[in-house]
C-alpha positions in Angstrom: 95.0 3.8 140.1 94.2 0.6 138.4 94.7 2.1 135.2 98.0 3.3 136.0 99.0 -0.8 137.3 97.1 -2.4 134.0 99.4 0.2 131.9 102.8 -0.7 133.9 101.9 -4.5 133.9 101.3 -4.4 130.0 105.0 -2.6 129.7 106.7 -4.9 132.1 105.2 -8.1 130.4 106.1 -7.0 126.8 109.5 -6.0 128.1 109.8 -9.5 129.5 108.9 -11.1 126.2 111.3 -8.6 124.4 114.0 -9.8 127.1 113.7 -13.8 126.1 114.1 -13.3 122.8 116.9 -11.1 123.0 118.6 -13.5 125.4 118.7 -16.2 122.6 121.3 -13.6 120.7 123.8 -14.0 124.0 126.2 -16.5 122.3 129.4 -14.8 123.2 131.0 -12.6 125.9 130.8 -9.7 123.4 127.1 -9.8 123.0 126.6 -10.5 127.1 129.5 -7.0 127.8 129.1 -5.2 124.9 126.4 -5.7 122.7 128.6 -7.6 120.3 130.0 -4.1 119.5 126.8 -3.4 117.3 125.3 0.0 118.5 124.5 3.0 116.1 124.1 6.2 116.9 120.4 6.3 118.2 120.5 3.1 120.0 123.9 4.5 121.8 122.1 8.2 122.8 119.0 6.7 124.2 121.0 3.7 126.4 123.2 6.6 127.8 120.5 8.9 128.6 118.8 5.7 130.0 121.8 4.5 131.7 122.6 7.9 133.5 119.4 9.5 134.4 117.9 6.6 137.3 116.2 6.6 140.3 119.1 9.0 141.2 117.3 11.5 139.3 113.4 10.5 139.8 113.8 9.8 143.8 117.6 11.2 145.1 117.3 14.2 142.4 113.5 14.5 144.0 114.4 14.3 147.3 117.2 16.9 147.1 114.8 19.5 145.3 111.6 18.9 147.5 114.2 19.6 150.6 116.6 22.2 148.8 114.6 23.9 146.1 116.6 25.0 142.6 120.0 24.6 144.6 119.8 21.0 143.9 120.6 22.0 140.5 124.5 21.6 141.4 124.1 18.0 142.0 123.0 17.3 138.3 125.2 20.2 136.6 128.0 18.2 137.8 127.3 15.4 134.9 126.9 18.3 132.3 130.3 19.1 132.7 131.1 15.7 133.1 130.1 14.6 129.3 130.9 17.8 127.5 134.4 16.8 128.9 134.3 12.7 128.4 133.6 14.3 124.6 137.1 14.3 123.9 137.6 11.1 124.8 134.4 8.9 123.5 136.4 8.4 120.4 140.0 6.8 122.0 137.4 4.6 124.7 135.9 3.0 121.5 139.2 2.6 119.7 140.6 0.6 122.6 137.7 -1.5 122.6 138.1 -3.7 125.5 135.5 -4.5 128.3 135.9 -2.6 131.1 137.8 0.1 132.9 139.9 -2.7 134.4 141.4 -3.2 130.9 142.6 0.3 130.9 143.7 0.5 134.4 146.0 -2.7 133.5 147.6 -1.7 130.9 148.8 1.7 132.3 149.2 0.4 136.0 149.2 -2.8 136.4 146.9 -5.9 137.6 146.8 -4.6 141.3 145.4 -1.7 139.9 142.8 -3.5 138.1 142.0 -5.8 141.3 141.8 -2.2 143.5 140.0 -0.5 141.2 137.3 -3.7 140.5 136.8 -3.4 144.2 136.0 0.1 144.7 133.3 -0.3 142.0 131.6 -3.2 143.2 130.8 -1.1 146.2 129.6 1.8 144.2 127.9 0.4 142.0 126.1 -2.3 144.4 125.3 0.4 146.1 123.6 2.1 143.1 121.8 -0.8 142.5 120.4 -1.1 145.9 118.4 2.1 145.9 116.7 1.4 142.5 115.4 -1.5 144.7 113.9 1.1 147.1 112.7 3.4 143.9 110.8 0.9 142.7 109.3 0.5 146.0 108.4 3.6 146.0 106.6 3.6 142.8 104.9 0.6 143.5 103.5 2.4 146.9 102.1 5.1 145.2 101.1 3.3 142.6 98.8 1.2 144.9 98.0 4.3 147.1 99.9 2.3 150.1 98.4 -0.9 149.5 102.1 -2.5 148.4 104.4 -1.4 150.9 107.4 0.7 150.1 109.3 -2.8 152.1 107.4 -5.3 149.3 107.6 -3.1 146.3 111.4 -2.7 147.1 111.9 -7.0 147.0 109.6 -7.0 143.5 111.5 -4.6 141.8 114.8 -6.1 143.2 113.6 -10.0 141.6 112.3 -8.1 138.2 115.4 -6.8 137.5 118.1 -9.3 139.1 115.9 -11.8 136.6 116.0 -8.8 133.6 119.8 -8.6 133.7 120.7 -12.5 134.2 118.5 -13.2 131.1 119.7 -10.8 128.5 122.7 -9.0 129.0 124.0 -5.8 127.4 122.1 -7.0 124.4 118.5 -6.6 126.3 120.4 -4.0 128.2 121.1 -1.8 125.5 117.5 -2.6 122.7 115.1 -2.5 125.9 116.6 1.4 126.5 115.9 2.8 123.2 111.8 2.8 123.9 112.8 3.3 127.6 114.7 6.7 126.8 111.9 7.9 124.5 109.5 7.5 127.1 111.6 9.2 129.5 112.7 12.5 127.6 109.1 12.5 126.3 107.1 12.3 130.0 109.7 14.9 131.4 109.0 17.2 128.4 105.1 17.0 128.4 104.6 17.0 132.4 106.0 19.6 133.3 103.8 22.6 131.8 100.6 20.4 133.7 102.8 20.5 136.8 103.4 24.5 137.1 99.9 25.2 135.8 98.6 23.1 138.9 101.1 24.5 140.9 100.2 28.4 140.2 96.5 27.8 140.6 97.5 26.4 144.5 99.4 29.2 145.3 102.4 31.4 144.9 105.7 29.3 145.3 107.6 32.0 146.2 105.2 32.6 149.2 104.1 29.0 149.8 107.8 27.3 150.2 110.9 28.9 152.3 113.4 31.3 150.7 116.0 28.7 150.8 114.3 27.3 147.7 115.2 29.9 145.5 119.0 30.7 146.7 121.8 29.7 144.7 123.3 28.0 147.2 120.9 27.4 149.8 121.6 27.6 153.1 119.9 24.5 154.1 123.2 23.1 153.2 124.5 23.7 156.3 127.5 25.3 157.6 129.3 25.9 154.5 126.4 26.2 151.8 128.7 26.9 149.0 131.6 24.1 149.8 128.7 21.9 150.3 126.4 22.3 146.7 130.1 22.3 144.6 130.4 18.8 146.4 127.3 17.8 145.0 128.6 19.0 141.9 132.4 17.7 141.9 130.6 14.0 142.9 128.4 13.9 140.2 131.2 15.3 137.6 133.9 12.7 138.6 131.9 9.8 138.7 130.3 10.7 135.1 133.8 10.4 133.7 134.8 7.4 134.9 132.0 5.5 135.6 132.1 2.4 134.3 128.5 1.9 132.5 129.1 4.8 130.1 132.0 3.2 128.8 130.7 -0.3 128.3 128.4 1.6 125.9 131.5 3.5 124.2 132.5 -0.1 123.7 129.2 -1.3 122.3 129.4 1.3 119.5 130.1 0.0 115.9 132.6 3.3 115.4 134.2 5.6 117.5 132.8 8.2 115.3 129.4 7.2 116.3 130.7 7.1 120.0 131.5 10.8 119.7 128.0 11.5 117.8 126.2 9.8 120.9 128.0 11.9 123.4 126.7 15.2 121.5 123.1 14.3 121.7 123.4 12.7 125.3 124.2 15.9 126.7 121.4 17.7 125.3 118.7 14.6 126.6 120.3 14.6 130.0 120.3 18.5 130.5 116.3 18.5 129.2 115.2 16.0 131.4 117.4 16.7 134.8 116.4 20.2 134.4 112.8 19.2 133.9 112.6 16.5 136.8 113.9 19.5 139.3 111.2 21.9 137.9 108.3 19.3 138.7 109.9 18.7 142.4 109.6 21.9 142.9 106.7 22.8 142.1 104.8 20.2 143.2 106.2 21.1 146.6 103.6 23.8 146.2 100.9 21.2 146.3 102.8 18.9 149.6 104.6 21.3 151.4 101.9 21.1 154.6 100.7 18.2 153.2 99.1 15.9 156.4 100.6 13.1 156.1 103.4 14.7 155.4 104.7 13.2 151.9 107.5 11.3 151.9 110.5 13.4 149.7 111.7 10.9 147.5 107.8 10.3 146.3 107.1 14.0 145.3 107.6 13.5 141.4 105.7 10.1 141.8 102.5 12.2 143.7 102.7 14.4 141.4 102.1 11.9 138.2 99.6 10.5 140.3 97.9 14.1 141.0 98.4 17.4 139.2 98.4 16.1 135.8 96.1 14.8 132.9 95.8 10.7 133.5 97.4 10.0 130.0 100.2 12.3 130.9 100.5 10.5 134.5 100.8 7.4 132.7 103.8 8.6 131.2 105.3 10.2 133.7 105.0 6.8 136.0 106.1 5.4 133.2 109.0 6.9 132.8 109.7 6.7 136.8 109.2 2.6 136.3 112.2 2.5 133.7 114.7 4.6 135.1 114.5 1.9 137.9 114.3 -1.0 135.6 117.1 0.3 133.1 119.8 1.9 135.6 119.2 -0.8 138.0 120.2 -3.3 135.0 123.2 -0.9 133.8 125.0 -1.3 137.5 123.9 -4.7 137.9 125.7 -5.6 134.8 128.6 -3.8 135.1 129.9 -5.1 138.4 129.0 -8.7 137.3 131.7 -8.0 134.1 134.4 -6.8 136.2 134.5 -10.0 138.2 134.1 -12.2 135.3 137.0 -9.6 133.6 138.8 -8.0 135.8 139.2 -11.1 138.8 138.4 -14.3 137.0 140.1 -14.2 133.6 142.3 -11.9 134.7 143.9 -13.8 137.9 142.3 -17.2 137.5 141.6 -18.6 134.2 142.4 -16.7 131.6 141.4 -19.4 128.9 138.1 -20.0 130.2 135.3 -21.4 127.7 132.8 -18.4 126.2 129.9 -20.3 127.2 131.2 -20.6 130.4 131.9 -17.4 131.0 128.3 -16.2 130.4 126.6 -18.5 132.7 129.0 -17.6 135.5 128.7 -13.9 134.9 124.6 -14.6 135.2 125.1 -16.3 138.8 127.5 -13.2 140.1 124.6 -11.0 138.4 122.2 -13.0 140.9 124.5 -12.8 143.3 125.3 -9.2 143.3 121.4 -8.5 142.9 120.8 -10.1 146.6 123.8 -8.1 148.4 122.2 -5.1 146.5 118.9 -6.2 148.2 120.6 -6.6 151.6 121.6 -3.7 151.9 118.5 -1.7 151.8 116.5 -4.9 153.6 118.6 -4.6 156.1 118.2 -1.1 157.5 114.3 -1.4 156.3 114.3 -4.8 158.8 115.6 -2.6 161.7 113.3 0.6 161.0 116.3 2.6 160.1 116.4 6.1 158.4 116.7 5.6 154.6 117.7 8.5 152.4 118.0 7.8 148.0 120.4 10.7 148.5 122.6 9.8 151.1 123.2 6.5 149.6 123.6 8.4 145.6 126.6 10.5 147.2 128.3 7.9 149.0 128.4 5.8 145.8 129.1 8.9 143.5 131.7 9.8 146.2 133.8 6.9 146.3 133.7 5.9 142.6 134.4 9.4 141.4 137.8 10.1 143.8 138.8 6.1 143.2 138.2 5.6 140.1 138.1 8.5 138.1 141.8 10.3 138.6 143.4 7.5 137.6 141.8 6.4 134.7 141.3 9.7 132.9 145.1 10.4 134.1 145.5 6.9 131.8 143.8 8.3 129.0 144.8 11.3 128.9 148.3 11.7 130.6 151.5 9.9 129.2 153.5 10.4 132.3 150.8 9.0 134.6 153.1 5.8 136.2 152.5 2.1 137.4 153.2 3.7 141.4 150.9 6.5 141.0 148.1 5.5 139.5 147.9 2.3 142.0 148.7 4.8 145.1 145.7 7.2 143.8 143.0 4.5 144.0 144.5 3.5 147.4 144.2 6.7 149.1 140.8 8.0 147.6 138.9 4.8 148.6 140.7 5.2 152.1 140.1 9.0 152.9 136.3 8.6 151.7 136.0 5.7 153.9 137.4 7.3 156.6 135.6 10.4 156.3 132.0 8.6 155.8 132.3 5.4 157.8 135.4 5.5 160.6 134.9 8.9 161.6 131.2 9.4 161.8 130.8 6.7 164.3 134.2 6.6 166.1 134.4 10.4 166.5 130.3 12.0 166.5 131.3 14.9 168.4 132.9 16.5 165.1 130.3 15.4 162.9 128.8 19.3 161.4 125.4 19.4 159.2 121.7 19.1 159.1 119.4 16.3 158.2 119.0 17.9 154.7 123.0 18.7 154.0 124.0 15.1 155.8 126.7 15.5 158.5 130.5 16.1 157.6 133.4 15.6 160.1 134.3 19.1 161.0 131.7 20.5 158.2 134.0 19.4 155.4 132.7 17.2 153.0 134.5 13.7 151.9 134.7 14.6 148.3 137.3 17.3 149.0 139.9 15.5 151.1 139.8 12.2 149.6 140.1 13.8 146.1 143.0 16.2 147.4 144.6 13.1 148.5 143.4 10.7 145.1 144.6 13.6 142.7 147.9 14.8 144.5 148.9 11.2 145.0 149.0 10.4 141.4 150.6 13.4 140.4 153.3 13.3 143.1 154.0 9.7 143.1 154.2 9.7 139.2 156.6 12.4 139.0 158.7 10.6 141.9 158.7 7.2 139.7 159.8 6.2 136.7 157.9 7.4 133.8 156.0 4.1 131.3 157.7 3.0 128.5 156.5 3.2 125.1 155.1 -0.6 125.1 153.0 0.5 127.6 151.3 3.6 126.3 150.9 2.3 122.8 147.3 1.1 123.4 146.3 4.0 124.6 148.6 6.5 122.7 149.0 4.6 119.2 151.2 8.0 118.1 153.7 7.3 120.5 
C-alpha cells in the first residue's frame, strides 16, 4: 500500500505545481469560464472524457454493477446516445460562444428563465460535487487499508479540490485533464484482461453471483424492471445533453469544427472505458461476493486495483480512480460558480463589473459552493445515515436532465419554442421531480414501491417519467398556446433566419 500513497502523493504534488502556474494565465473571465477559448482538438476529447466519466462511473457505476450485474449497462448507454445526438449541435454551441447555458436560455426565454434554470443547476451540480467528496474517501480508505477513514478521506479530497478549482480555473481545468484522460482510458483498457483472468481462476461467475446479473433487465430492479433500467437510461441521456460542463468546453474550443471533431472521439473514449469499468465490477464481484466483511459496493473497482491485478497495473487503475474524483469534482465545482457570477451577478446586479473583480468573486462562490457540497455528505455521515453514490447520481441526473435539458435543446433546435414555454418547462420539471423524490417519499411512505438496490418510487413509478411528461408536454403546449419569437430573437441562435 505505501507504494500505491508515494505514487498518488507524487501525482497530486506535481498537479499542484502544474495548477500555480497555470493560475498566473487567469487574467480575464475568458481564461477563468472558458479557457480563453483556446482548446484544440485533443485537449477538447480528453477534458470531455475527463469531465464526463467521474466518480459517477468509478463508485455510482460500481455500485450499480456489483448490486445489478451487466443491467447497469442502461445507466451509462444513456450518455452514448446522449453525445451521438449533442453531435449535431457541438458546432452551433461553439458558434454562439457565450458562457453558459444561461446565455442561451436568455436569449430565447427570457432572464427568469436564466434565474430558474441557474437554480436548478446549482442543486445538481452541488450535488454532483458532493459525492466526488465521498469518492475520494473512499479511495483514500482503501488506499490506506482503513487506516483514513471513508469520513476523513471525504474532508481531504473535498479541501484538494475546492483549493484546485479556486486556484486555476477552466485553464487548470481543462490542461490538468489531458494527462488525466490518458491515464484514465489507458488503466480501464489494461486492467481489465488482469481482472477476468483473476476472476476465472476463483470461480465461474455465472455460478458464483445470482442470475439477476446477467438479465437484461434485471429484476433486482424492482417492481417494474424494465420502466426502471430505461430510467436509468433516459436520466443519464438528458442530462448529457444539457449539462452544463460539456458545453463550457464547446465554448473553450478555438473552432466549432474542432468542437464537432471532439465530440466524434469522446464518444468512442467514453463507450471504452464505461464499458470497461462495468466489466471489472463485475467480475471482481467474483472475488467479494461472500466476502466477510462484506465489501462495501461503491469500493469494488477500488479492491480490485488494490487486489486482482499486477501492482504497476493497480497503480494505474487507482490512479485513474484518484482523477475522475479530482477532475469531475473540479468540472461541477466550476460550473455552478460561473452561473452565479453569469447568470445572477452580471446578469441582475452589475452588469459592468471589473474583470478582475469578477474572477476573485467567482473564486469565493467556488469556496463557497465547495463547503455546501461538503455539507451535504457530512451531514448524513455526522448522523450515521445510509449513503448511496448512486442514489445521490440519479437525483442530480434526474433533476438537471427534465429541468434543464427540454428547454434548452428546444432553444437550439426548435424556432417555435416561446418565452411562456420554455420558462413553464423548467418550472414544472424541477417541481414534479421534487415532488416525486422529496414531498412524497416522506409525506406519503405508504406508496413508496422498490428495493434497497432499485431505490423506492411512489407507486413504483420512477421520477424521471412524470416530471419529464410534464417538462416536455409543457413546453410544447404552452409554446403552441403563445405567441411564437420574433426574428430578433432567434437570430443568435438561427443566424439563417
Amino acid at each position: 500500500m505505501a507504494t500505491y500513497i508515494i505514487f498518488i502523493l507524487l501525482y497530486l504534488i506535481g498537479l499542484t505545481i502544474f495548477n500555480f502556474i497555470q493560475a498566473k494565465k487567469v487574467k480575464t473571465q475568458d481564461d477563468m469560464m472558458v479557457a480563453g477559448r483556446s482548446l484544440g482538438v485533443t485537449k477538447m476529447v480528453f477534458t470531455l472524457v475527463c469531465t464526463w466519466i467521474g466518480s459517477g462511473t468509478f463508485i455510482a457505476g460500481a455500485e450499480f454493477a456489483f448490486k445489478a450485474g451487466w443491467s447497469s449497462l442502461w445507466m451509462p448507454a444513456g450518455a452514448w446516445v446522449g453525445i451521438f445526438l449533442i453531435y449535431f449541435l457541438a458546432g452551433k454551441i461553439r458558434t454562439f460562444g457565450q458562457y453558459t447555458i444561461g446565455d442561451i436560455l436568455e436569449v430565447r426565454y427570457g432572464k427568469f428563465a436564466r434565474l430558474f434554470g441557474a437554480i436548478a443547476l446549482i442543486i445538481a451540480f452541488t450535488t454532483i460535487v458532493s459525492y466526488q467528496f465521498r469518492a475520494g474517501g473512499y479511495i483514500l480508505n482503501v488506499l490506506t487499508n482503513g487506516e483514513v477513514s471513508v469520513e476523513v478521506g471525504q474532508a481531504l479530497a473535498a479541501g484538494f479540490v475546492i483549493l484546485f478549482t479556486a486556484l486555476g480555473g477552466m485553464i487548470a481545468v481543462a490542461h490538468t485533464d489531458l494527462p488525466n484522460g490518458i491515464i484514465i482510458v489507458l488503466a480501464c483498457i489494461v486492467s481489465v484482461p488482469f481482472v477476468i483472468a483473476t476472476s476465472l481462476s476463483i470461480g465461474n461467475p455465472t455460478e458464483v453471483l445470482p442470475p439477476t446479473h446477467f438479465q437484461i433487465f434485471s429484476s433486482e430492479f424492482g417492481e417494474f424492471p424494465a420502466l426502471k433500467a430505461l430510467s436509468y437510461f433516459l436520466a443519464t441521456m438528458l442530462l448529457l445533453l444539457g449539462v452544463q460542463s460539456m458545453y463550457q468546453k464547446f465554448y473553450s474550443a478555438r473552432t466549432p469544427a474542432d468542437a464537432k471533431k471532439a465530440v466524434v472521439l469522446w464518444i468512442i473514449g467514453t463507450i471504452i472505458v464505461e464499458t470497461v469499468v462495468v466489466a471489472i465490477a463485475v467480475f471482481a464481484s467474483v472475488k467479494y461476493w461472500n466476502a466477510d466483511p462484506p465489501i462495501d459496493p461503491a469500493s469494488v473497482v477500488l479492491a480490485a486495483a488494490r487486489d486482482m491485478v499486477p501492482e504497476i497495473v493497480g497503480l494505474l487503475l487507482i490512479g485513474a480512480a484518484v482523477v475522475v474524483v479530482i477532475s469531475t469534482g473540479m468540472n461541477y465545482l466550476l460550473s455552478p460558480s460561473t452561473n452565479i457570477i453569469r447568470d445572477i451577478y452580471q446578469s441582475m446586479i452589475n452588469k459592468n463589473a471589473d474583470p478582475k473583480k469578477l474572477v476573485a468573486l467567482q473564486k469565493i462562490f467556488i469556496v463557497i459552493l465547495g463547503l455546501i457540497a461538503f455539507m451535504m455528505i457530512f451531514i448524513p455521515t455526522y448522523f450515521k445515515l445510509p449513503i448511496s453514490v448512486l442514489k445521490y447520481a440519479y437525483f442530480a441526473y434526474t433533476i438537471y436532465g427534465v429541468a434543464l435539458t427540454p428547454s434548452l435543446i428546444a432553444a437550439l433546435a426548435w424556432k417555435r419554442a416561446s418565452k411562456a414555454g420554455g420558462l413553464t418547462s423548467i418550472i414544472t420539471g424541477t417541481i414534479v421531480v421534487v415532488l416525486f423524490d422529496i414531498v412524497i417519499p416522506y409525506a406519503f411512505p405508504s406508496v413508496m414501491v422498490g428495493n434497497d438496490l432499485a431505490g423506492y418510487d411512489p407507486w413504483g413509478i420512477p421520477s424521471i417519467y412524470p416530471a419529464a411528461i410534464a417538462s416536455i408536454g409543457t413546453l410544447i403546449i404552452v409554446s403552441l398556446l403563445t405567441p411564437k419569437p420574433d426574428d430578433e430573437q432567434l437570430k443568435k441562435l438561427f443566424p439563417d433566419t
